[in-house]
N, C-alpha and C positions, 0 to 999 in steps of 0.2 A: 283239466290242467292240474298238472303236482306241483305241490311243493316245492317251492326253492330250497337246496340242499347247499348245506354249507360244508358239510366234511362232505369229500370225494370218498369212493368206492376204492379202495385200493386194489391191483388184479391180484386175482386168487379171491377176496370176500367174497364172493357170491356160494362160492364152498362151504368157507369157515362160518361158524354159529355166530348168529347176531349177538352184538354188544350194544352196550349202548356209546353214543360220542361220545360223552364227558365220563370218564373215570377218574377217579382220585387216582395221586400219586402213592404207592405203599412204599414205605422208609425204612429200610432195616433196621430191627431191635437195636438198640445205644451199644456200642462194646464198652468193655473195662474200663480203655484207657477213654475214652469219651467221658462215664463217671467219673474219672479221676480226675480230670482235668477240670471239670466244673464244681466238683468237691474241696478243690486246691481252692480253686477260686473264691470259692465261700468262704473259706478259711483265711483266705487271705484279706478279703473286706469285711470280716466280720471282728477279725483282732485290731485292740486298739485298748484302752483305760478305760473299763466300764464305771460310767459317770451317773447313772439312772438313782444310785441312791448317796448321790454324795452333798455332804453342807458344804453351804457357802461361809465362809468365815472372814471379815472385815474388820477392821481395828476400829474402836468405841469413836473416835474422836474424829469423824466422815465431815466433809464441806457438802453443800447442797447439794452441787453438781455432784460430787461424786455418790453420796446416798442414791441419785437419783438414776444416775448408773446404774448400781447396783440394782435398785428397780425394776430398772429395764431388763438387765441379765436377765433375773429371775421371770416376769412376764411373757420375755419372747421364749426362755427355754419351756418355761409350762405353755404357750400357745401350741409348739410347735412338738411338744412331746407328751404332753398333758401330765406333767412329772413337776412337783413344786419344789423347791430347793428349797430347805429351811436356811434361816441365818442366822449366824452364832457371833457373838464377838471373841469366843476364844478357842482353842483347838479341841473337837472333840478326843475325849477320853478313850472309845472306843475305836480300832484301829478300823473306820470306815474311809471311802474316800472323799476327798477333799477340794472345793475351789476354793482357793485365795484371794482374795484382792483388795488391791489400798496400794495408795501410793510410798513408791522408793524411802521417803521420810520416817511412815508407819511399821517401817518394814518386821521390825522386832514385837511388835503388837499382833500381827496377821501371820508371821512365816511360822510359826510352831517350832518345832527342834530344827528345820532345816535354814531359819532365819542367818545364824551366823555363814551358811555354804551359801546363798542368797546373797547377802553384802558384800561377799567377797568376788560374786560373778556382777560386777556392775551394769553391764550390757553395755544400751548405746548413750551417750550423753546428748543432753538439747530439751529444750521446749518440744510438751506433745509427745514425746519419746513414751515408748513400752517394751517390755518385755513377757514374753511367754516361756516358763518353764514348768517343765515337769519331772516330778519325782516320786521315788515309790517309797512306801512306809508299809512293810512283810508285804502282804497281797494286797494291802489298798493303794489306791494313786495318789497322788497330791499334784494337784495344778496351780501354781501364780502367774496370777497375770498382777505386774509391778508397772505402773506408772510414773515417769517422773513428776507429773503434776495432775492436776484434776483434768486437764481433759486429754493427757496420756494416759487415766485409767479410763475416760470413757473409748477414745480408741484403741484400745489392747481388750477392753469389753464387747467388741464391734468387731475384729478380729477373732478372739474366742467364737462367739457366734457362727460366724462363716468357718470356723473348722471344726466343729463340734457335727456328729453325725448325729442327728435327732429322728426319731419316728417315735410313733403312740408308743408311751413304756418304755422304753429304751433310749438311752443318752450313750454315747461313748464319743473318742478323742484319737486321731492317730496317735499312735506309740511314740516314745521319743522326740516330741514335738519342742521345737527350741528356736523362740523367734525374739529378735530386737531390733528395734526400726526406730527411727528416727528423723522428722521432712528438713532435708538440708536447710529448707525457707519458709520460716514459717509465713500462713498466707493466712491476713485476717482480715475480715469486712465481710459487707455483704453482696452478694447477687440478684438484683433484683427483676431481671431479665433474662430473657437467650436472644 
């Protein structure tokens, strides 16, 4: 008795040189425009405000809540990139890049020279409110995230987060990023259930 055969014989094989059933599929070499297009590509997700070596700078006179923010930032961004922010309370001297943050009130303590263009873009008004802006200072970045109160810097801290592009050694930020939000209602208490 033979074998159960699962490829058929097609007519004429019995001619042609044995192969085997299963052969791989062979792919033609990549053309130009195939590199180019995945080149673009790279290029395109890989620009943004390189953040990998930038301070964090806060204004001296922090609420609990919001220092404790501030903790947080710096934790989840060293978990998730293995890169520590340092913290300064006043603008570094050398034109490196920069995260800001402190609430709307602190604004002239934390904004550095861009403080007065800051004040004058108010954003959104309300409890819980934040803003995200970003600006440049020669080749380095500068990012505020502006709070209206302590827990509009922890959510504009919470937001940074989810748009921050992180892997080991490397931090960056979409380009031109400019957010202000504000919850029509605000909703306070607890949930102790589903």
């Amino acid at each position: 008795m033979q074998p159960r055969r699962f490829v058929h014989p097609t007519p004429g094989a019995a001619s042609a040189p044995s192969r085997p059933a299963h052969r791989l599929r062979q792919f033609p070499p990549p053309t130009p425009l195939y590199l180019l297009v995945i080149f673009a590509h790279a290029l395109a997700t890989a620009r943004g405000a390189d953040l990998s070596r930038a301070t964090l700078v806060t204004p001296p006179n922090l609420s609990a809540p919001e220092r404790k923010a501030i903790t947080m930032l710096v934790e989840e961004v060293e978990k998730r990139s293995r890169v520590r922010w340092p913290i300064a309370q006043a603008w570094p001297a050398a034109p490196t890049p920069v995260v800001a943050v402190g609430p709307a009130s602190a604004l002239r303590d934390f904004g550095g020279k861009f403080a007065a263009d800051l004040a004058a873009d108010p954003g959104v008004a309300g409890a819980e409110g934040f803003r995200i802006r970003q600006r440049r200072d020669g080749d380095a970045s500068a990012v505020f995230v502006i709070g209206n109160d302590a827990r509009g810097v922890l959510f504009g801290i919470g937001r940074l987060l989810r748009e921050l592009r992180m892997r080991p050694g490397a931090i960056s930020l979409p380009d031109e990023l400019s957010i202000a939000t504000a919850p029509q209602y605000p909703l306070r208490g607890h949930q102790l259930g589903y």
